[in-house]
C-alpha positions as CSV (number, residue, x, y, z in Angstrom):
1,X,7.5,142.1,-16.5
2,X,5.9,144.6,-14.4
3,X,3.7,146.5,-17.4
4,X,2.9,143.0,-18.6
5,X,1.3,142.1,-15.1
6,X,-0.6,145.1,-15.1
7,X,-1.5,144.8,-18.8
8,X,-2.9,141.2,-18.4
9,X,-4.1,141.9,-15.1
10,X,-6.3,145.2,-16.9
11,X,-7.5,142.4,-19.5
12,X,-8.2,139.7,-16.4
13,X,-10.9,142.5,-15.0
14,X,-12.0,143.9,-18.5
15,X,-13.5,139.9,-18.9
16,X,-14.8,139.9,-15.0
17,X,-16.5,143.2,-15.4
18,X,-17.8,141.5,-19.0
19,X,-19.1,138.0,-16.8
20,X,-21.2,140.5,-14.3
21,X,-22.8,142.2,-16.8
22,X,-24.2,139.1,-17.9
23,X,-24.9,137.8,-14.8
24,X,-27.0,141.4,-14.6
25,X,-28.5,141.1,-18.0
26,X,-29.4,137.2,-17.0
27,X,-31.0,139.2,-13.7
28,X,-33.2,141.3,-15.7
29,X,-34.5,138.5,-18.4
30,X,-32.5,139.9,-21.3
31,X,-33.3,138.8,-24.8
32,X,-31.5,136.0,-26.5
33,X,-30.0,138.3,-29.0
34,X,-28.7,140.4,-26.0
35,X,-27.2,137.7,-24.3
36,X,-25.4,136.5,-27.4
37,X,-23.9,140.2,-27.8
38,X,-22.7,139.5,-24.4
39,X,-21.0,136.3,-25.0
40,X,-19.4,137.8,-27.9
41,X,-17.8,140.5,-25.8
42,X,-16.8,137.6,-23.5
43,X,-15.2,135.7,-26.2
44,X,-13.1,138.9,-27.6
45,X,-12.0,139.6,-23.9
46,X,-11.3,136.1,-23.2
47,X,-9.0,136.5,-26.6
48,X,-7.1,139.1,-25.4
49,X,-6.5,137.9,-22.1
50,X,-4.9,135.1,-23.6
51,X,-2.8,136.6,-25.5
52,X,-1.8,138.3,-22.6
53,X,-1.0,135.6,-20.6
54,X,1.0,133.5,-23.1
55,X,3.8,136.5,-23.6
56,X,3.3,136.2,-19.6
57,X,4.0,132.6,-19.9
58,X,7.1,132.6,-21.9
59,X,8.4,135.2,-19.9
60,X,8.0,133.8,-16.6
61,X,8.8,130.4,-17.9
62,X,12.4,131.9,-19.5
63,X,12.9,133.4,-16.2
64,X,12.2,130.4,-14.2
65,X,14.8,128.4,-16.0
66,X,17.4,130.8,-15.6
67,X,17.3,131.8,-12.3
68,X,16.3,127.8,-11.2
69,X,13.2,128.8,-9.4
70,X,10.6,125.9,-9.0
71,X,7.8,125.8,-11.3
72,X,4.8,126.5,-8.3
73,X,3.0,130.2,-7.4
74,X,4.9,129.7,-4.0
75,X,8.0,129.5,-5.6
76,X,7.7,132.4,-8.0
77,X,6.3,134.7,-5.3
78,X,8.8,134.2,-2.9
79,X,11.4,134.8,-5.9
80,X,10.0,138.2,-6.5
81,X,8.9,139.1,-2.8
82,X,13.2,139.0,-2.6
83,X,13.9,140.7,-6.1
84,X,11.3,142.7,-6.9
85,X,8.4,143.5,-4.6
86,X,6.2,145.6,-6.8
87,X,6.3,142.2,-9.1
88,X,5.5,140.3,-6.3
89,X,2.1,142.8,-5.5
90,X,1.4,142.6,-8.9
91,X,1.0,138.5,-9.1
92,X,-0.7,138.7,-5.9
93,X,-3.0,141.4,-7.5
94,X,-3.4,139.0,-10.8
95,X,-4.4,135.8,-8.1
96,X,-7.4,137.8,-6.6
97,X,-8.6,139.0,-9.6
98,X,-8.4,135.3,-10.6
99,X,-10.1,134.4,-8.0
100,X,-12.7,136.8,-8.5
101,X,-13.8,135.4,-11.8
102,X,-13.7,132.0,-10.5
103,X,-16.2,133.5,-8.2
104,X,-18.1,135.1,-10.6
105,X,-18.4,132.2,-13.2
106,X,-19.7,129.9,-10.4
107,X,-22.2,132.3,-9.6
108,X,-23.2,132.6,-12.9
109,X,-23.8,128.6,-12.9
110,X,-25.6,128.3,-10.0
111,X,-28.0,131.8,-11.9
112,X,-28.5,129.4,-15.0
113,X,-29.0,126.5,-12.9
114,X,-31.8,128.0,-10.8
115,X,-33.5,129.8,-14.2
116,X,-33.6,126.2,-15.8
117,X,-34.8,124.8,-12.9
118,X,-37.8,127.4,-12.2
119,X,-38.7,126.8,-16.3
120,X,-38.8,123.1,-15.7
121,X,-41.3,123.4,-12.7
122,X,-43.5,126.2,-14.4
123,X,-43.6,123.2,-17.2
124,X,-44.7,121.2,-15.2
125,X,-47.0,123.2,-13.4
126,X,-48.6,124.4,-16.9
127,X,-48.3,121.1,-18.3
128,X,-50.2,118.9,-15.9
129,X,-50.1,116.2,-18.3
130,X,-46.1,115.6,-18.3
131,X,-46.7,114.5,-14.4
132,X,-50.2,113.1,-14.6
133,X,-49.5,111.1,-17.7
134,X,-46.6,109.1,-18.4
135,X,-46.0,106.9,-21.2
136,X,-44.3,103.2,-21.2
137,X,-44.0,101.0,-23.8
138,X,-45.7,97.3,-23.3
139,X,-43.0,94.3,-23.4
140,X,-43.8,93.8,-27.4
141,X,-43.1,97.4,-27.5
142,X,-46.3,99.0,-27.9
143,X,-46.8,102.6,-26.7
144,X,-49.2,102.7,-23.4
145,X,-50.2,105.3,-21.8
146,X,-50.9,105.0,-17.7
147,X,-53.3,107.9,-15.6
148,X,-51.5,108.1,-12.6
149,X,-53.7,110.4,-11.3
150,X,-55.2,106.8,-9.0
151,X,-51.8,105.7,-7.9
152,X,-51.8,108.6,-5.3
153,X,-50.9,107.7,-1.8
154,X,-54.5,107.8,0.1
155,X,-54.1,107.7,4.0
């Protein structure tokens, strides 16, 4: 059990580490084909973290059942803080990491987020005519095009 903690734990920060160098290529206004060779890593490193955590899976699961344990983190790590400490430093180790690439991901969000925000305003600001203009249809359906540019409040 222990190896397999640290092996999918290894995997766990192998994918993290992956996620920040995008978040650093994003940063510098990487290509498109650069970011694709990113996801690509991401995707192999998801891969093997999965394949990680399923042998994890069955294990803990086969060792839930036999020693009755409930099936909840509180549960398991109070198990293991009684048998086997370095197990129990180990999941503990696994749940920051976790929570680290939780972390990571969001921020990653919120970097996309604000870069397709910023390209919607420069749009705008380039494209006058997508505010100025806007086109609604008549009630027989007709396309009709309105010039905003009088509506403006005037105080």
């Amino acid at each position: 059990m222990r190896e397999l903690l640290k092996e999918e734990n290894n995997e766990l920060k192998k994918l993290l580490d992956a996620f920040i160098n995008l978040r650093n290529g994003l940063m510098e206004k990487i290509s498109v084909n650069e970011i694709n060779g990113f996801l690509l890593i991401i995707e192999k490193k998801a891969n093997n973290f999965k394949k990680v955590e399923s042998s994890r899976v069955q294990i803990m699961n086969q060792l839930i059942e036999k020693n009755g344990i409930d099936n909840n983190l509180e549960s398991i790590i109070d198990f293991f803080s009684e048998n086997n400490v370095e197990v129990a430093i180990l999941l503990s180790d696994l749940i920051n990491t976790l929570k680290d690439l939780k972390d990571e991901i969001s921020l990653l969000n919120d970097l996309i987020s604000f870069h397709s925000n910023l390209n919607n305003f420069i749009y705008k600001i380039i494209n006058p005519e997508s505010i100025i203009n806007v086109n609604t249809y008549t009630n027989k359906g007709e396309s009709k095009t309105q010039d905003l540019t009088n509506k403006g409040w005037r105080g």
